[in-house]
C-alpha atoms as one frame of an Amber mdcrd trajectory, in Angstrom:
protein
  18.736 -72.240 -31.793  16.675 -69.146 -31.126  13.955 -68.127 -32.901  14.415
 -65.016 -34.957  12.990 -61.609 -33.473  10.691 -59.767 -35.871  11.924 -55.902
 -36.438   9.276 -53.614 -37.722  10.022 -50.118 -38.814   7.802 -47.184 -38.608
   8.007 -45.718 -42.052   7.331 -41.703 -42.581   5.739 -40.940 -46.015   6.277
 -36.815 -45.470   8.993 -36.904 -48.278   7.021 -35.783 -51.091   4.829 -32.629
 -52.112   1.505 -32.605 -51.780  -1.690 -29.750 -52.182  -1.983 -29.346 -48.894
   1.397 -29.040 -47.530   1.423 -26.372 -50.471  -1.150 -24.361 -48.889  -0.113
 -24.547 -45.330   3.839 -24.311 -45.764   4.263 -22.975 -48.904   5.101 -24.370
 -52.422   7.247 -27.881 -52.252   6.699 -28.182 -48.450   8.141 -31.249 -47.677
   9.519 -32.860 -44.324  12.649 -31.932 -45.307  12.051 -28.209 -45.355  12.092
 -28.382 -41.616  15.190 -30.785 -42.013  17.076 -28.086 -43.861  16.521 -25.019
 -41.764  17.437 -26.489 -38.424  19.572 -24.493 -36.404  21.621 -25.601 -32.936
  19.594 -24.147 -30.349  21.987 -24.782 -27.185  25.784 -25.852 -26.826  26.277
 -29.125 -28.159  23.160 -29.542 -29.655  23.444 -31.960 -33.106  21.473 -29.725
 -35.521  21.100 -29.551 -38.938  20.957 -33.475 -39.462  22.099 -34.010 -42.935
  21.213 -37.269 -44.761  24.108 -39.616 -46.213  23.753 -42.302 -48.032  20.481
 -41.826 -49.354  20.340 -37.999 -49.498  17.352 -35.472 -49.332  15.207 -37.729
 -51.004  11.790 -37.788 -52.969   9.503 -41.102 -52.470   7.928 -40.587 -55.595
  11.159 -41.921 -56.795  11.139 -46.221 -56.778  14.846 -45.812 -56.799  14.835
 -44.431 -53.649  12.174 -46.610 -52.192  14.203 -50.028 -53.304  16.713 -48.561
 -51.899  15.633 -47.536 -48.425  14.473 -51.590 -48.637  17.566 -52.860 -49.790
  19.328 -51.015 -46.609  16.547 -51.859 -43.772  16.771 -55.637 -45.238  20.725
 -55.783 -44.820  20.402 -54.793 -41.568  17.918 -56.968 -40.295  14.468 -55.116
 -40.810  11.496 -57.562 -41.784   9.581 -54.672 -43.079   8.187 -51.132 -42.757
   4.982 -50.252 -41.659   3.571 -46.893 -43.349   2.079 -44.394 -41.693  -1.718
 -44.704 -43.528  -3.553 -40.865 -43.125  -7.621 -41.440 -43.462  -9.653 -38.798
 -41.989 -12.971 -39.494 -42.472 -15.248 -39.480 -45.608 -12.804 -41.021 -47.852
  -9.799 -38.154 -47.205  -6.188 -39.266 -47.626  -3.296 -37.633 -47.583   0.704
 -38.951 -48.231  -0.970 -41.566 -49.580   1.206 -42.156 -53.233   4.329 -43.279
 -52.001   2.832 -46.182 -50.468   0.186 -46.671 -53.105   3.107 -46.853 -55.615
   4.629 -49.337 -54.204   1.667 -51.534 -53.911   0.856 -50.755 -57.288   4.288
 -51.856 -58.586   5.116 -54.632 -56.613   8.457 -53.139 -55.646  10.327 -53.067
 -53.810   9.828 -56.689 -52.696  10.039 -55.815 -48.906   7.484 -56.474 -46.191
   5.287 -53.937 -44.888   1.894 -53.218 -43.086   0.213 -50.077 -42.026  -0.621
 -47.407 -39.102  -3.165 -45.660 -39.440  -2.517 -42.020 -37.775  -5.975 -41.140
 -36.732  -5.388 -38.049 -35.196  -6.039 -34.093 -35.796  -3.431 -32.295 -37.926
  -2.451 -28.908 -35.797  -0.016 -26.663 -36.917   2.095 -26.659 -33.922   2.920
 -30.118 -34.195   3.681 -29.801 -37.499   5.922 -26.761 -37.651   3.948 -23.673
 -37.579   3.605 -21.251 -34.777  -0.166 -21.593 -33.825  -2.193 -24.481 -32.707
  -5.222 -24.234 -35.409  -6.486 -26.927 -36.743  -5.156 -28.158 -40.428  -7.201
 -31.279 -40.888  -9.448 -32.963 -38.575  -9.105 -36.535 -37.629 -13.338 -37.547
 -37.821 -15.129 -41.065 -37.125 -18.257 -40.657 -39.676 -19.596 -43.955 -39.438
 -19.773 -47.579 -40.998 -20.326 -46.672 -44.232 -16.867 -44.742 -44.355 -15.465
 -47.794 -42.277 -16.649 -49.944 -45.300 -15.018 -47.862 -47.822 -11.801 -47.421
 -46.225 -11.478 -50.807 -46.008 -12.444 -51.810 -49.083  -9.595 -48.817 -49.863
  -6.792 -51.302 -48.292  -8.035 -54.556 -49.113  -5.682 -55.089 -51.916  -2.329
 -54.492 -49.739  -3.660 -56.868 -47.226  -4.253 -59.382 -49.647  -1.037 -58.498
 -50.877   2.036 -61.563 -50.612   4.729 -58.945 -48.817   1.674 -57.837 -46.374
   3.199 -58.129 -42.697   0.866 -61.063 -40.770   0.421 -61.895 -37.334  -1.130
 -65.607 -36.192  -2.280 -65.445 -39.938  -3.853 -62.421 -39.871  -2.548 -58.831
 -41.143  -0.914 -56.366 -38.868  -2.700 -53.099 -38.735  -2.055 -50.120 -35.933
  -4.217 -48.019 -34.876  -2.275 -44.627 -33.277  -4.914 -43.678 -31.020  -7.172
 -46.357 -30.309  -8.546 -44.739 -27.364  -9.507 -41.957 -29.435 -12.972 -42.313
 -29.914 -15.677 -45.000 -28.955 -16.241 -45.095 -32.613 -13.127 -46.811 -33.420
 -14.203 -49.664 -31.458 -17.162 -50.086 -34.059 -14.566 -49.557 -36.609 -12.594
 -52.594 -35.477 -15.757 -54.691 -35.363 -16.462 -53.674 -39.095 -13.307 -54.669
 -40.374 -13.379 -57.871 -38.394 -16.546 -59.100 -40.213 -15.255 -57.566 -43.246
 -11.586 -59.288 -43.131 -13.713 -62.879 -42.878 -16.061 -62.126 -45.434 -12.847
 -61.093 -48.022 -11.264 -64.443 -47.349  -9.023 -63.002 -44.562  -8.222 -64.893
 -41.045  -9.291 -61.590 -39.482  -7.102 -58.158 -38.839  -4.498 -58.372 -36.286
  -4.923 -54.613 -34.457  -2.536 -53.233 -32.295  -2.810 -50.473 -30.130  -0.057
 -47.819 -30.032   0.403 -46.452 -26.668   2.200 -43.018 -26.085  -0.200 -41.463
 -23.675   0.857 -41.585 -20.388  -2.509 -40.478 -19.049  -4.171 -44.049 -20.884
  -3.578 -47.240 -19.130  -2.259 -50.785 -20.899  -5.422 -51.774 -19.355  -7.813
 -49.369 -21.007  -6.197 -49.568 -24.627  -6.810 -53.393 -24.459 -10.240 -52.670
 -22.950 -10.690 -51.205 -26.838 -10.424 -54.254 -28.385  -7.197 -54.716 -30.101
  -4.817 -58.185 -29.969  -1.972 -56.504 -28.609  -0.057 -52.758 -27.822   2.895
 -51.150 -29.060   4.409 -49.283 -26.336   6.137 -46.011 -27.151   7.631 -44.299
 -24.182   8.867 -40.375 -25.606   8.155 -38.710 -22.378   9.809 -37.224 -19.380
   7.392 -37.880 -16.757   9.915 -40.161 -15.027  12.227 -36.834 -13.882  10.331
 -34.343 -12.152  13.286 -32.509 -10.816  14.646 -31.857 -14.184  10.962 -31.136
 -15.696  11.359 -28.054 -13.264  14.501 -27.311 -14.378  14.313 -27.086 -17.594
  10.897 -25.598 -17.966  13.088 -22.792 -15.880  15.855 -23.397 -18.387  13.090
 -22.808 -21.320  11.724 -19.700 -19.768  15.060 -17.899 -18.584  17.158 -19.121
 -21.521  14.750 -19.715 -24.114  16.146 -23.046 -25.156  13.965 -26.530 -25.422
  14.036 -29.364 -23.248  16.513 -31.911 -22.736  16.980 -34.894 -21.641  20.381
 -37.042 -21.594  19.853 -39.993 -23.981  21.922 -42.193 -21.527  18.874 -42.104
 -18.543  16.044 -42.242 -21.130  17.583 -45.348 -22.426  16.588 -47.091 -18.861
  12.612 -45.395 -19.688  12.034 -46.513 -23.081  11.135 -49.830 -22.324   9.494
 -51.394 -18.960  10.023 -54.733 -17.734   6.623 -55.668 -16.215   4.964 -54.211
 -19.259   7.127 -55.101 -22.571   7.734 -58.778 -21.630   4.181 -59.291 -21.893
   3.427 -61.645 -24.589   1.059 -59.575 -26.557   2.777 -56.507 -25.941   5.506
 -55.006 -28.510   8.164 -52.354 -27.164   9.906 -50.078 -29.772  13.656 -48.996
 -29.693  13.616 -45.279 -30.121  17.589 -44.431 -31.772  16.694 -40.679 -30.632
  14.719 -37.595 -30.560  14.894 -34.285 -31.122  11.237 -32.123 -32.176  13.207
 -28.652 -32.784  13.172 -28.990 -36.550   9.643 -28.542 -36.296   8.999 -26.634
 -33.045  12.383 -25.067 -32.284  12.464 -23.874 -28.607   9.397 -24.989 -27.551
  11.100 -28.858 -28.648  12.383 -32.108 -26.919  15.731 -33.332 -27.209  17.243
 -36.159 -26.165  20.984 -35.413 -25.657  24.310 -37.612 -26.124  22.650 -40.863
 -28.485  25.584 -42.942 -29.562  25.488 -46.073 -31.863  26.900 -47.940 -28.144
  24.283 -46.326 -25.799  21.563 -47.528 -28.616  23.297 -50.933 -28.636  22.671
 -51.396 -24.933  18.619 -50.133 -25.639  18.361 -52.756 -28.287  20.194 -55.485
 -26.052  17.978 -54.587 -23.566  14.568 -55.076 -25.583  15.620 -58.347 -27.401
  16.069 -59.767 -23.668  12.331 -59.101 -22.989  11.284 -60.439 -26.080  13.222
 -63.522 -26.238  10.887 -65.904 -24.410   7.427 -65.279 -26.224   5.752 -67.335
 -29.091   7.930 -66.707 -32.700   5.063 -64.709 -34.045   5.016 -62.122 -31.128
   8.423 -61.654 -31.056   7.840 -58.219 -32.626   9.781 -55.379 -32.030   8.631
 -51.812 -33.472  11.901 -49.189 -34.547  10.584 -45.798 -34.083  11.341 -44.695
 -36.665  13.196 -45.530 -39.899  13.073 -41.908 -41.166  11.654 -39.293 -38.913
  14.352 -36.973 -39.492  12.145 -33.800 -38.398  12.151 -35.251 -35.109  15.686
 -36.566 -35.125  14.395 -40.083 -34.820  16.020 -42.174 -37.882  17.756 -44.934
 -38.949  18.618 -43.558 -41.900  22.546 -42.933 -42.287  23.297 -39.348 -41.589
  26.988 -37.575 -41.922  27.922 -37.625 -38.688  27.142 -41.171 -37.320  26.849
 -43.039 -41.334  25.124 -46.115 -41.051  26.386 -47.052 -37.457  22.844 -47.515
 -35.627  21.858 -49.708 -38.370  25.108 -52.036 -38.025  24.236 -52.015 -34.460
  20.859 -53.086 -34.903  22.172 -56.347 -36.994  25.382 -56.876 -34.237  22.766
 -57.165 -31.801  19.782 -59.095 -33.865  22.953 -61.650 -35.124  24.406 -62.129
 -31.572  20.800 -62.626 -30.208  19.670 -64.907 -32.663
């Protein structure tokens, strides 16, 4: 019998107001304000996304959150793995709807955490401009202490995601900064001294410019590849950055050739390296013509992706057999599992077809 494959979903905790979104956005900014006004920017083009099941929810609500559990465990998700905002000096943000469910014990799903240690810019995030919102800083070992010391209690938690023992903790840019090598070091010798195995980093790689090579180089026990660019079709770069400029419409990309990118044989069978399945992608929500889109996903042209990554998993060690879902519920950048109105909860009975028939 084969060995069950471990399914890991990024989890996006955008769906509440905070302070700051306030002051940037506007009163009650929340992820779903970009959601809302979305607007079909070419012919064809699958805009405004509109949530099913689970509606246009708030994560301060633990209704919602065992929910969102109950439906990723169903369908064959071990757990979710927050994305965890500390940027320097002790500042958090989008921190409560995780903290919550630490705090209450529910839902009593797996999960583990990603930190996102990069510089907030408006562009990315749905303005016009490229200022800086909140900068992403490295102040030193005292603040690696604290924020440490600031997660200890999920990792010591019983539903915290482990790997050989140890807990699971990403690190979105670990090339970054040569301080975040010192960081890992710090929370090594911290993890042992808590009573911890150690802390199990992995590298998220979605930089085509930074080798598998170099992010290992940092330090970390293995990589999460994350392939959401088109540097694979030149020809149709030109094109559409022609397209952009004499049409004024974003880039796009069929779904059905970026299935064949998303994941690389050579690289993703690795044993310490952990592809993701990407269901789609689509950044006009947030950035409107000056957006990505991947055109044409299907629930059967995300079957064959998942097929396809399962197959380059399937021979390593049970506790590497990790595969990362980007994303459970990125619905600014059209990147969800989440059941929408036009497709229901079809990718996520794929996902179990496939994890049941591989299995």
């Amino acid at each position: 019998m084969k060995q069950k494959v471990r399914v890991i979903a990024y989890y996006l905790p955008q769906f509440h107001p905070i302070p700051e979104n306030d002051i940037w956005w506007g009163k009650g900014f929340t992820e779903w304000t970009n959601v809302g006004k979305a607007k079909p920017l070419f012919n064809g083009h699958y805009q405004p996304r509109i949530p099913a099941d689970l509606g246009y929810y708030d994560l301060r609500v633990p209704e919602t959150r065992q929910a969102q559990a109950d439906m990723a465990k169903e369908h064959g998700v071990e757990g979710f793995c927050y994305w965890h905002y500390w940027f320097g000096n002790g500042k958090r943000l989008l921190e409560r709807p995780f903290n919550e469910v630490l705090e209450s014990g529910k839902p009593d799903f797996p999960f583990c955490l990603a930190w996102a240690n990069e510089t907030w810019k408006g562009f990315n995030h749905g303005l016009v401009n490229r200022n800086v919102l909140i900068e992403q800083t490295y102040p030193g070992e005292e603040d690696y202490i604290s924020h440490f010391y600031s997660v200890l209690p999920a990792f010591k938690d019983k539903r915290y995601i482990t790997v050989d023992e140890k807990p699971l903790f990403v690190i979105l840019k670990p090339h970054a900064d040569a301080e975040v090598i010192t960081f890992m070091n710090v929370w090594r010798k911290l993890a042992l001294e808590n009573g911890l195995a150690g802390i199990y980093f992995v590298g998220h790689s979605n930089d085509v410019d930074i080798t598998l090579e170099k992010i290992f180089e940092t330090g970390v026990d293995a990589v999460n590849t994350v392939r959401l660019g088109i540097e694979w079709y030149w020809l149709e770069r030109g094109v559409n950055y022609l397209s952009r400029k004499l049409h004024w419409r974003p880039i796009t990309i069929p779904y059905r050739k970026m299935v064949n990118h998303f994941l690389d044989e050579n690289i993703d069978s690795q044993e310490l390296v952990f592809p993701s399945i990407v269901p789609g992608w689509d950044h006009t929500p947030r950035s409107g013509f000056n957006g990505l889109v991947y055109t044409g996903s299907t629930p059967e042209l995300f079957r064959k992706h998942v097929n396809d990554a399962l197959n380059l998993v399937g021979h390593k060690h049970i506790n590497h057999k990790i595969i990362f879902i980007k994303s459970w519920n990125e619905w600014a950048e059209g990147n969800h599992m989440e059941p929408d109105l036009k497709y229901g909860s079809a990718y996520l009975k794929v996902l179990k077809e496939c994890l049941e028939d591989g299995n």
